[in-house]
Residue, then its C-alpha position, 0 to 999 in steps of 0.5 A: x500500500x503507498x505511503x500518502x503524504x501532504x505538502x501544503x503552501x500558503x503561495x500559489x507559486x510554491x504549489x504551481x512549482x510542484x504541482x502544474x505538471x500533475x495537474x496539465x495530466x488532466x488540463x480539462x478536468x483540473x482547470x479550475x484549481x491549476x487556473x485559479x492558483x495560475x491566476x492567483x501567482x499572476x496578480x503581485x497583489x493577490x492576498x495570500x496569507x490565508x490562502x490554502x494549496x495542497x498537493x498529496x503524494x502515493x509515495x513520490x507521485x503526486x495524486x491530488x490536489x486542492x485550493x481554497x481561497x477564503x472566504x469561497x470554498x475549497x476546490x478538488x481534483x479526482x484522487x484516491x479517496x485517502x488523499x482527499x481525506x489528507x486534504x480535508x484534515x489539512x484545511x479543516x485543522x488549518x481554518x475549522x469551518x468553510x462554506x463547501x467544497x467543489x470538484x469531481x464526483x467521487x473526489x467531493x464525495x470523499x472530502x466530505x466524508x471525512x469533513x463532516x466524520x470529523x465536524x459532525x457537520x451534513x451536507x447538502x447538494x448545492x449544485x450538479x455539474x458536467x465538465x465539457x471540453x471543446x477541441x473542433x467547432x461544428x457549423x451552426x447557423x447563428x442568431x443574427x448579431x455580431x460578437x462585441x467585446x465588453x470596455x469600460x463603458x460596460x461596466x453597469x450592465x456587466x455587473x447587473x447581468x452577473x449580478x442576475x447570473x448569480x441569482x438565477x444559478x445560485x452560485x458564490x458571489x461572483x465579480x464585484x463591481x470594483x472587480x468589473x471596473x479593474x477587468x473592463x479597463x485591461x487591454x484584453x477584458x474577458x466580457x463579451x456580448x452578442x449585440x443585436x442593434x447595437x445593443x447587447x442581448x447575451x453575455x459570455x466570458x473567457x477564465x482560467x487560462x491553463x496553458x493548453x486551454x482556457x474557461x468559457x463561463x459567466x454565460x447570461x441571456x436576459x429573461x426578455x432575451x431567451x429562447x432566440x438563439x443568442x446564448x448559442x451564437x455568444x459562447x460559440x463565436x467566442x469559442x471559435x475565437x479563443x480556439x483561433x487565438x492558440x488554445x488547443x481546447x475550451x472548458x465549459x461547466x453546465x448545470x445539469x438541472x438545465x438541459x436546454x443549455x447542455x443542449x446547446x452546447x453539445x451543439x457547439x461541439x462541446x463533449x462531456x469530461x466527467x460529472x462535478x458536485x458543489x456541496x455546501x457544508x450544514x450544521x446537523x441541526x439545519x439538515 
C-alpha cells in the first residue's frame, strides 16, 4: 500500500512549482484549481496569507490536489479517496469551518466524508455539474448579431447581468463591481456580448487560462432575451475565437438541472469530461 503524504503552501507559486505538471495530466478536468492558483501567482497583489494549496503524494507521485481561497470554498481534483481525506484534515485543522467544497464526483464525495466524520457537520447538494471540453467547432447557423467585446463603458450592465447570473444559478458571489471596473479597463477584458442593434442581448466570458486551454463561463441571456438563439451564437463565436487565438481546447461547466443549455452546447461541439458536485457544508441541526 503507498505511503500518502501532504505538502501544503500558503503561495500559489510554491504549489504551481510542484504541482502544474500533475495537474496539465488532466488540463480539462483540473482547470479550475491549476487556473485559479495560475491566476492567483499572476496578480503581485493577490492576498495570500490565508490562502490554502495542497498537493498529496502515493509515495513520490503526486495524486491530488486542492485550493481554497477564503472566504469561497475549497476546490478538488479526482484522487484516491485517502488523499482527499489528507486534504480535508489539512484545511479543516488549518481554518475549522468553510462554506463547501467543489470538484469531481467521487473526489467531493470523499472530502466530505471525512469533513463532516470529523465536524459532525451534513451536507447538502448545492449544485450538479458536467465538465465539457471543446477541441473542433461544428457549423451552426447563428442568431443574427455580431460578437462585441465588453470596455469600460460596460461596466453597469456587466455587473447587473452577473449580478442576475448569480441569482438565477445560485452560485458564490461572483465579480464585484470594483472587480468589473479593474477587468473592463485591461487591454484584453474577458466580457463579451452578442449585440443585436447595437445593443447587447447575451453575455459570455473567457477564465482560467491553463496553458493548453482556457474557461468559457459567466454565460447570461436576459429573461426578455431567451429562447432566440443568442446564448448559442455568444459562447460559440467566442469559442471559435479563443480556439483561433492558440488554445488547443475550451472548458465549459453546465448545470445539469438545465438541459436546454447542455443542449446547446453539445451543439457547439462541446463533449462531456466527467460529472462535478458543489456541496455546501450544514450544521446537523439545519439538515
Amino acid at each position: 500500500m503507498p505511503l500518502f503524504r501532504l505538502e501544503k503552501w500558503s503561495d500559489a507559486a510554491g504549489f504551481l512549482g510542484k504541482a502544474t505538471s500533475f495537474l496539465q495530466e488532466r488540463e480539462d478536468s483540473n482547470a479550475v484549481v491549476l487556473g485559479v492558483a495560475q491566476r492567483i501567482a499572476e496578480t503581485p497583489d493577490f492576498p495570500t496569507n490565508d490562502c490554502f494549496f495542497g498537493l498529496v503524494y502515493a509515495d513520490t507521485q503526486p495524486v491530488a490536489a486542492a485550493l481554497r481561497t477564503p472566504p469561497r470554498g475549497a476546490a478538488v481534483t479526482s484522487g484516491p479517496k485517502e488523499a482527499l481525506r489528507l486534504l480535508a484534515d489539512a484545511i479543516r485543522e488549518q481554518y475549522g469551518h468553510i462554506p463547501g467544497v467543489n470538484g469531481p464526483l467521487d473526489a467531493v464525495e470523499s472530502f466530505a466524508s471525512r469533513w463532516c466524520e470529523c465536524t459532525g457537520q451534513g451536507t447538502q447538494v448545492a449544485q450538479e455539474m458536467r465538465i465539457h471540453r471543446l477541441d473542433v467547432m461544428q457549423p451552426l447557423t447563428l442568431a443574427s448579431g455580431i460578437l462585441r467585446r465588453a470596455g469600460p463603458g460596460d461596466v453597469a450592465i456587466v455587473s447587473s447581468w452577473l449580478e442576475q447570473f448569480g441569482e438565477d444559478t445560485g452560485l458564490p458571489p461572483g465579480p464585484s463591481k470594483e472587480d468589473v471596473v479593474r477587468l473592463l479597463a485591461r487591454p484584453d477584458p474577458p466580457y463579451y456580448f452578442w449585440s443585436r442593434d447595437d445593443q447587447p442581448v447575451a453575455m459570455a466570458a473567457w477564465s482560467r487560462p491553463t496553458g493548453k486551454g482556457i474557461t468559457v463561463n459567466a454565460v447570461y441571456t436576459p429573461r426578455e432575451q431567451r429562447g432566440k438563439g443568442y446564448a448559442t451564437a455568444v459562447v460559440h463565436t467566442l469559442s471559435a475565437l479563443l480556439l483561433e487565438r492558440g488554445f488547443r481546447f475550451c472548458t465549459l461547466y453546465t448545470d445539469l438541472a438545465n438541459p436546454v443549455s447542455n443542449a446547446i452546447y453539445a451543439r457547439i461541439g462541446y463533449e462531456p469530461v466527467e460529472d462535478a458536485r458543489r456541496v455546501e457544508f450544514i450544521d446537523a441541526s439545519d439538515s
